[in-house]
C-alpha positions as CSV (number, residue, x, y, z in Angstrom):
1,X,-31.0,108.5,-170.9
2,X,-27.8,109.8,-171.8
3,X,-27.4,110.1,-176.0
4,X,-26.3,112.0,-179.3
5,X,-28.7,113.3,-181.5
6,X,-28.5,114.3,-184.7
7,X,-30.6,116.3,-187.6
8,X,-29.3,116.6,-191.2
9,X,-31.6,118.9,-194.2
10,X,-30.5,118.3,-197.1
11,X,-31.3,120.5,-200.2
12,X,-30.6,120.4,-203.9
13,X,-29.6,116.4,-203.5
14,X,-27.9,115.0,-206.9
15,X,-28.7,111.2,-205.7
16,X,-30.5,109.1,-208.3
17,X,-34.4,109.8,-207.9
18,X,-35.1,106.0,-206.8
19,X,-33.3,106.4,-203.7
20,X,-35.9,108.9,-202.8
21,X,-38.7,107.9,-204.3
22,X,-38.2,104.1,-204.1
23,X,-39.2,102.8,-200.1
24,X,-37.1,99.4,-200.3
25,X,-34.5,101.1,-202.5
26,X,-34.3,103.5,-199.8
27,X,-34.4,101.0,-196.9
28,X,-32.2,99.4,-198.3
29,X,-29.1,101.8,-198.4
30,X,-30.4,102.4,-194.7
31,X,-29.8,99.1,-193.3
32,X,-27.0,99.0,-194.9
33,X,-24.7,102.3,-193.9
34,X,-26.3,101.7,-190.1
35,X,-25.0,98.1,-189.9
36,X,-21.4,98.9,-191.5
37,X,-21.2,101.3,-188.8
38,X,-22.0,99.1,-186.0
39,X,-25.7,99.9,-185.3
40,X,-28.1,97.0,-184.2
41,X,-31.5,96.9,-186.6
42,X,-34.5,95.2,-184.3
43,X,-37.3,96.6,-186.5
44,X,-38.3,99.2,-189.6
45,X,-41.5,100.6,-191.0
46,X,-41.1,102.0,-194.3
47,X,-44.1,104.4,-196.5
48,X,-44.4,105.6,-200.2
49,X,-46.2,108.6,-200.7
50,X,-48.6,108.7,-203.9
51,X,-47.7,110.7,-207.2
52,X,-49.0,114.5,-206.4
53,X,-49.6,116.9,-209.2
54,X,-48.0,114.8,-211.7
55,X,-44.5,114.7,-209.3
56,X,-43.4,111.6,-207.7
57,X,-44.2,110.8,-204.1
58,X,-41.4,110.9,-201.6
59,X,-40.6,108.3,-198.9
60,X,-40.5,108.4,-195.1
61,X,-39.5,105.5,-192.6
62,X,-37.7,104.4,-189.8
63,X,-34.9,102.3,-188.4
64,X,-35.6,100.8,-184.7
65,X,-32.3,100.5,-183.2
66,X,-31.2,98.8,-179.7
67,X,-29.4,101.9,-179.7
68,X,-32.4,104.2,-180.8
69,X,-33.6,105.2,-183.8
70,X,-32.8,106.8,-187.2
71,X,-35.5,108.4,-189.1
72,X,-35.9,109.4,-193.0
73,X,-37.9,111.9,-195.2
74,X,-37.8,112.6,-198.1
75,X,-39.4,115.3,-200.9
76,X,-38.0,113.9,-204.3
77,X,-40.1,117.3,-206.0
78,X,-37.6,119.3,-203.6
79,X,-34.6,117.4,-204.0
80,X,-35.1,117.4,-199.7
81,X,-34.1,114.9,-197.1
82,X,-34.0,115.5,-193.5
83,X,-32.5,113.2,-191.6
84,X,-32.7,111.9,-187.8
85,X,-30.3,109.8,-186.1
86,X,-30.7,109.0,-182.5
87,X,-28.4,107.0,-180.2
88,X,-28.7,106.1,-176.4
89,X,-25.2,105.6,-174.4
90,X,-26.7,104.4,-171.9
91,X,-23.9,100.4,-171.8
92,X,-21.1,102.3,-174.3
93,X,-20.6,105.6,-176.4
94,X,-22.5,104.9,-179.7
95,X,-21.3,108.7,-180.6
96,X,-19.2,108.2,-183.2
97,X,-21.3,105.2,-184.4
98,X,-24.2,107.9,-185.5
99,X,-21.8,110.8,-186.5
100,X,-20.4,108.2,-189.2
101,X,-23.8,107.2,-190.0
102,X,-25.1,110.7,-190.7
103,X,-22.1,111.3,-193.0
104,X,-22.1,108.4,-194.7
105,X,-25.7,108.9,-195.9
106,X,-25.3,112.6,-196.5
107,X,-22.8,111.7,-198.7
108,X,-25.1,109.1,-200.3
109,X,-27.9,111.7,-201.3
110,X,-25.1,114.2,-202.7
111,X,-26.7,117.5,-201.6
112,X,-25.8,120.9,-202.9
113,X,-26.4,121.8,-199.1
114,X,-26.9,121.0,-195.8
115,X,-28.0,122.0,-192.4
116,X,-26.7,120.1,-189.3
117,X,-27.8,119.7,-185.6
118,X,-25.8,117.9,-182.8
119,X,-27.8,117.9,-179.5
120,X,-26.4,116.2,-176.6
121,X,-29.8,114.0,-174.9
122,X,-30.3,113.7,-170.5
123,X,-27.6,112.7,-167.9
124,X,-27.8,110.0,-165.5
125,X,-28.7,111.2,-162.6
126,X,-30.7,114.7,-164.1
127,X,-30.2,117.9,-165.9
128,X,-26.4,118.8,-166.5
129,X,-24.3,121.6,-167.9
130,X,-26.2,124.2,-170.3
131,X,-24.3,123.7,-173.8
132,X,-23.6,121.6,-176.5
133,X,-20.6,119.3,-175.6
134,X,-18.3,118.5,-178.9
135,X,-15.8,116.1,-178.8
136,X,-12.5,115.6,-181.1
137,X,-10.3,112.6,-182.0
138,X,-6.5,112.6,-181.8
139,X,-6.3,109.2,-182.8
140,X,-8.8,106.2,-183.0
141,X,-8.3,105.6,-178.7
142,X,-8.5,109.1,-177.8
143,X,-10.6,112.4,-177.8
144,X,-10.9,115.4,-176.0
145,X,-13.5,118.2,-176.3
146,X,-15.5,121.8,-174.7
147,X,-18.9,122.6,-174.3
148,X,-20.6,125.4,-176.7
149,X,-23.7,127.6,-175.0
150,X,-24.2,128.6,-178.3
151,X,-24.6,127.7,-182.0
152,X,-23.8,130.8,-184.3
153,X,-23.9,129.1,-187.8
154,X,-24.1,126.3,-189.8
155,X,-23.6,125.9,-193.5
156,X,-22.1,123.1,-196.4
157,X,-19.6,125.2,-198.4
158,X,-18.6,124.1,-201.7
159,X,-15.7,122.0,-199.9
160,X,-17.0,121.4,-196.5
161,X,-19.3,121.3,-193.7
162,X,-19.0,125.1,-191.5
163,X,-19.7,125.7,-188.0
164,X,-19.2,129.0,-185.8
165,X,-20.0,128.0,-182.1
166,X,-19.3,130.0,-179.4
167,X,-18.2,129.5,-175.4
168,X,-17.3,131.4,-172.2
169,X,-13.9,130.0,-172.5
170,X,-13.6,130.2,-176.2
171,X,-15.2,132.6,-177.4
172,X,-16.5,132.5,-181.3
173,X,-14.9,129.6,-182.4
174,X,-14.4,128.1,-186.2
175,X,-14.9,124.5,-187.1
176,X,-14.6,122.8,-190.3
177,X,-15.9,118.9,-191.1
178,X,-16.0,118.2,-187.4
179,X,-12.6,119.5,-186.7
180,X,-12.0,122.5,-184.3
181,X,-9.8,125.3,-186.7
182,X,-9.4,128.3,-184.4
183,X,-11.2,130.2,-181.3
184,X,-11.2,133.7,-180.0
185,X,-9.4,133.4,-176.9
186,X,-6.8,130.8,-177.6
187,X,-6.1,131.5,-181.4
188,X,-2.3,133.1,-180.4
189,X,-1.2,130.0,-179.2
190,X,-0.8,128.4,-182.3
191,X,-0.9,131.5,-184.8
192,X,2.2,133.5,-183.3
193,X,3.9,129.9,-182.7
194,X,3.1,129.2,-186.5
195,X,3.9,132.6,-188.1
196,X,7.2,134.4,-185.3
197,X,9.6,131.9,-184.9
198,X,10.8,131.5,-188.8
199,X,9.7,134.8,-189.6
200,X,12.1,136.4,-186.7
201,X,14.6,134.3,-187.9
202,X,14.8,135.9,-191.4
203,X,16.7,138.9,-191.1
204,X,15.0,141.0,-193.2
205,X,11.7,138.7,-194.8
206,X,9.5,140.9,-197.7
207,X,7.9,138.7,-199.1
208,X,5.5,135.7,-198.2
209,X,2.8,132.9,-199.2
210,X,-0.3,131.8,-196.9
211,X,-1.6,128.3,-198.2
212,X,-4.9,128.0,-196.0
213,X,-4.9,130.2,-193.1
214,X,-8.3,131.7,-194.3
215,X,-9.1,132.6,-190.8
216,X,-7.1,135.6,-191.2
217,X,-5.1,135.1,-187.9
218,X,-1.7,133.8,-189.1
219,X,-2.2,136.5,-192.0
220,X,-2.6,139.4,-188.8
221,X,0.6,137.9,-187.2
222,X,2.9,137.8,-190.0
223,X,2.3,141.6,-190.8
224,X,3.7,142.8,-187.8
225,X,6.7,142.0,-189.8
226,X,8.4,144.4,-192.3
227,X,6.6,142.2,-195.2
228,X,6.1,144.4,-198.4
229,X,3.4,141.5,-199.8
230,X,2.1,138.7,-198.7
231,X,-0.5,136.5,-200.5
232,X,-3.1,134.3,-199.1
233,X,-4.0,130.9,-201.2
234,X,-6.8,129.5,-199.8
235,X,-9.8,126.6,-201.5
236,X,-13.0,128.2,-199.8
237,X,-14.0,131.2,-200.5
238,X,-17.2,130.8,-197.2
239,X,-14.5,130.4,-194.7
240,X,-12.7,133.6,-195.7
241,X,-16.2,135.5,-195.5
242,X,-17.5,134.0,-191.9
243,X,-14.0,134.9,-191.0
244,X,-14.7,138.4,-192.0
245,X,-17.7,139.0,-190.7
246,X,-17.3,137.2,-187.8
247,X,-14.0,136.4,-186.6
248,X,-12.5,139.7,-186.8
249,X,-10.7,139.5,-183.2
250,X,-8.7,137.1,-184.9
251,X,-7.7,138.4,-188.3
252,X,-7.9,142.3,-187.1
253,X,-9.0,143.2,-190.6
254,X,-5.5,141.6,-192.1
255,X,-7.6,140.8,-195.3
256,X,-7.9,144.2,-196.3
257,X,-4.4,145.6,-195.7
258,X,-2.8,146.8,-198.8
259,X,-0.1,144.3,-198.7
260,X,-2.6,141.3,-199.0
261,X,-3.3,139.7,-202.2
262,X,-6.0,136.6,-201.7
263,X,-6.4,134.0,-203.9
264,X,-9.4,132.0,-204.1
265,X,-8.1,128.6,-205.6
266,X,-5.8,125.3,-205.0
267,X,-2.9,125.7,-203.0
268,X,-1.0,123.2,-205.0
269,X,-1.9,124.3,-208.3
270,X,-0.7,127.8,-207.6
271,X,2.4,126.7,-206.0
272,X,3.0,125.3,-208.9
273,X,2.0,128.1,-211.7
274,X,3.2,130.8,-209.9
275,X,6.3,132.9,-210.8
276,X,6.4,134.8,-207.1
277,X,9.2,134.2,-205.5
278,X,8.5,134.4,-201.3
279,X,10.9,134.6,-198.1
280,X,8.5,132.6,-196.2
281,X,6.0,130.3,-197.2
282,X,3.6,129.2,-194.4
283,X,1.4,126.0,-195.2
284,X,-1.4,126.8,-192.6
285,X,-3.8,123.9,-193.5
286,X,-6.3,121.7,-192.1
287,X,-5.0,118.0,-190.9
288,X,-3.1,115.6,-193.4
289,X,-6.9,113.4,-193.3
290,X,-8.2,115.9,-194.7
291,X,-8.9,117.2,-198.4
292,X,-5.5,119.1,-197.7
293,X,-3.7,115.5,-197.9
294,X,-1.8,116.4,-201.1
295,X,0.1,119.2,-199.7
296,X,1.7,117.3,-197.3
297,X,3.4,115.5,-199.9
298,X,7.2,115.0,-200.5
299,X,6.1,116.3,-203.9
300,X,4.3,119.2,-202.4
301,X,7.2,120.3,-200.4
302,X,9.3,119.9,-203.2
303,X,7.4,122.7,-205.3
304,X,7.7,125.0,-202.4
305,X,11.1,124.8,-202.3
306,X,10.9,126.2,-205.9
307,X,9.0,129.5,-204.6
308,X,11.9,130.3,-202.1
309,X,14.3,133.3,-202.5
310,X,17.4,132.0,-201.6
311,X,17.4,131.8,-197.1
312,X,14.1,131.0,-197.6
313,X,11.8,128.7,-195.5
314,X,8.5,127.0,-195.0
315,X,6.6,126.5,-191.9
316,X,3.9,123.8,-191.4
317,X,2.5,121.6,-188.6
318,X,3.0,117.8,-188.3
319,X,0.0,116.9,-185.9
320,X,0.8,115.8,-182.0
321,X,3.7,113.8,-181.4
322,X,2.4,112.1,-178.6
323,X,-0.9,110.7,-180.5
324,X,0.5,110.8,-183.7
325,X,4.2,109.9,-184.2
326,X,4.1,108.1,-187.5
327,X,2.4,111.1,-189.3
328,X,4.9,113.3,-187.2
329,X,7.8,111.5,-188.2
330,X,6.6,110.2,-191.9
331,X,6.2,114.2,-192.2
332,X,10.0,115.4,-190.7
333,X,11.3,112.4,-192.8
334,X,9.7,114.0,-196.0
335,X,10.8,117.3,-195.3
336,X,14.4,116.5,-194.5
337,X,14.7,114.5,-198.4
338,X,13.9,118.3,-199.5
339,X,15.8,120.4,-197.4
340,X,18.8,120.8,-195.4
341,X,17.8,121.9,-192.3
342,X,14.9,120.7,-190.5
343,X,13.9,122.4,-187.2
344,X,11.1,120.7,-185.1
345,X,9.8,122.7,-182.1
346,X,6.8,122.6,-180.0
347,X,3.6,123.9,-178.3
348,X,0.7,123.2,-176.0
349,X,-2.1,124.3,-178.2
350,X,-5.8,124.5,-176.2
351,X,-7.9,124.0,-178.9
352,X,-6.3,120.9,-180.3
353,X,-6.2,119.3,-177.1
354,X,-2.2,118.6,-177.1
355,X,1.5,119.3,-177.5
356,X,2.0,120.3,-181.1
357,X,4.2,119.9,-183.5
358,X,5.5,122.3,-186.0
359,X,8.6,123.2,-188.2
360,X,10.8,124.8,-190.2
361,X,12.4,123.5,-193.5
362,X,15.4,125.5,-195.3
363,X,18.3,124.6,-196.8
364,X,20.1,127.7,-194.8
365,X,17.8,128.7,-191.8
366,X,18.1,127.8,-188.7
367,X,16.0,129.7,-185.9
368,X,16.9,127.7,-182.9
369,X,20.5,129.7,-183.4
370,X,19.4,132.3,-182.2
371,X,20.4,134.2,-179.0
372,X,17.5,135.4,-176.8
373,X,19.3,138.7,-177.5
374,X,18.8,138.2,-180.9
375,X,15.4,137.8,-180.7
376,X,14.6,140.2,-178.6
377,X,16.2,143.2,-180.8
378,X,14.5,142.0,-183.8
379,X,11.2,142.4,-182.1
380,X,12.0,146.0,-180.8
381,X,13.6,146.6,-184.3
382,X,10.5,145.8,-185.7
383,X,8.2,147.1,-183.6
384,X,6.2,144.1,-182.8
385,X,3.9,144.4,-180.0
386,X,0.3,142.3,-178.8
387,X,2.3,139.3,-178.3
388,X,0.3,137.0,-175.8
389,X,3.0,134.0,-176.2
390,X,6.1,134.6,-178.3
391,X,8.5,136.2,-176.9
392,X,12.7,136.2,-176.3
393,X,12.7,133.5,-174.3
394,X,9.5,131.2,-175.3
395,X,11.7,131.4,-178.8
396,X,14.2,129.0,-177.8
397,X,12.1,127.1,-175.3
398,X,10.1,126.3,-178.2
399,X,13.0,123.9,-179.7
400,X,14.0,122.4,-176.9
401,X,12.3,119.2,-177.4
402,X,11.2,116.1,-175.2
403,X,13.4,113.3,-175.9
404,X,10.6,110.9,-177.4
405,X,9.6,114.0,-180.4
406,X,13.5,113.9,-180.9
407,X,13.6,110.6,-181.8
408,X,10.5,110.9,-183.6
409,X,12.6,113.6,-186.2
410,X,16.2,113.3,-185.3
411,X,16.3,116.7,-184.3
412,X,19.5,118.9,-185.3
413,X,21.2,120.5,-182.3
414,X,21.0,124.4,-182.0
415,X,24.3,125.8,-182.2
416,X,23.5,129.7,-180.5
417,X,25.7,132.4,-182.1
């Protein structure tokens, strides 16, 4: 009994009309989106509606699947589909078979909007744990994943698909086109190991630029630095609003500190138009598959080397080491044709199911240097406090590397002053 399934509305679609109108024009992109993914067609029953008050009838049908079913409707006067997609993994995990289905005719209809549902179907021997049970990729062999108890929102954004799910262990937590962002009670891990360790570095850091990051929480860590501005770049304009509204133990209200200046646009296109001038420039984007793909870029790093003050840096993250090592090391190889120094460092983050890898780029910085000493009076100097993982010590720990990630970016050794 055990199976996925999955509901799609789609509103406003921009598809041409015969695909909704049209039963074997229909059908036919059907079959052929759930046999490209690996689905097994045994039988189909397709239905035109007649022409009602002058409008075109719509079209409803079904695939019959070993692995279940998939199931169609559509109102053409509407410009409505829903969707159904239904597999059993009862011999193998056909999971990923339907999620690539249902995107791949989403995509197809071209809706202005859409409403998913993921519901996880029976166990083998009974009822199992309340919740919905997401699972994640880190490469094509392995995934990881948490149970939600509940669903908060749903919504297509002009850019991407929107969830807010909530857990026990995670609290309210963000996720973006299938990808898990950020969660309540975890977010620290990779926001204070983003934002501290370059920032503490700087001696004296005034100014900086967010790329992403519209979850407000790297924004809330880097102003517990002496910063006099900082602005915030980021595509989606929904995310920074359901991070408003509903993530505010992450962001703390950062967006409306009178320091902040946010920018609703392309990163890249202000990176490259801009005359700011920043200490610190933190690329806090989605993954490198993702539509933030350009701005991890030899070019892209390239241009924000042009927005650094001199003893300026950037900060990004380079994906796991472990699952990932050619985008880790393609990435470290790109930034070191930019800048001098390159300093890879390291963290267990929860929500991304892995050892992480970050760095800094500068042509003068170098943050492993310093003492824990050092570190430590910068912090009291600055008055930093609500730290849940960076601290004096974690600092340095956090550049001392496993030997495979070394040879994965030919880490510089730390000379402490």
């Amino acid at each position: 009994m055990q199976g996925l399934h999955l509901t799609a509305d789609l509103y406003d679609c921009a598809c041409d009309v015969s695909v909704m109108t049209d039963a074997e024009t229909l059908a036919a992109l059907c079959r052929t989106h759930t046999l490209d993914v690996g689905l097994t067609l045994v039988g189909e029953k397709w239905h035109t509606f007649p022409d009602y008050q002058g409008e075109p009838g719509g079209v409803t049908g079904m695939l019959l699947l070993a692995e279940s079913h998939l199931a169609i409707h559509t109102w053409p006067e509407r410009g409505g589909v829903t969707l159904d997609v239904y597999v059993c993994n009862f011999e193998g995990d056909n999971s990923s078979k339907a999620e690539r289905l249902m995107n791949e005719l989403e995509a197809a209809f071209k809706p202005a909007r859409s409403q998913r549902n993921r519901l996880l179907r029976g166990e083998a021997d009974g009822p199992g744990p309340e919740g919905e049970l997401l699972l994640e990729t880190l490469n094509e062999n392995s995934v990881y994943g948490f149970r939600f108890a509940r669903r908060l929102l749903t919504q297509q954004t002009k850019y991407q698909y929107l969830e807010l799910l909530e857990s026990p262990d995670m609290g309210k937590t963000l996720r973006l086109d299938g990808c898990l962002m950020t969660a309540e009670t975890e977010e620290f891990f990779y926001h204070e190991g983003l934002v501290h360790p370059a920032a503490i570095a700087l001696d004296a850091p005034r100014s900086a630029l967010i790329v992403g990051g519209g979850d407000g929480g790297a924004l809330e860590e880097l102003l517990k630095h002496p910063v006099e501005n900082v602005t915030l770049v980021d595509l989606d304009e929904d995310v920074i609003k359901v991070s408003r509204e509903h993530l505010q133990s992450i962001n703390k209200g950062a967006f409306d500190d009178p320091r902040v200046t946010v920018h609703i646009g392309d990163g890249a296109q202000f990176v490259a138009q801009t005359d700011q001038r920043f200490d610190l420039v933190l690329l806090d984007l989605t993954d490198p598959e993702t539509p933030a793909g350009p701005l991890y870029t030899e070019a892209f790093f390239q241009q924000c080397k042009g927005v650094l003050n001199p003893g300026g840096a950037i900060v990004l993250h380079l994906g796991t080491p472990f699952h990932e090592p050619g985008q880790v090391s393609d990435l470290a190889g790109s930034l070191r044709n930019v800048f001098e120094h390159v300093s890879a460092y390291g963290l267990h983050i929860p929500l991304y199911g892995s050892y992480w890898a970050l760095a800094v780029a500068s042509d003068t910085l170098q943050p492993a240097s310093l003492t824990p000493e050092q570190v430590q009076q910068r912090i009291d100097e600055r008055g930093i406090t609500d730290l849940q993982y960076y601290n004096d010590a974690v600092h340095g720990a956090l550049f001392a590397l496993p030997n495979y990630y070394r040879r994965l970016v030919d880490v510089e050794e730390a000379v402490h002053g």
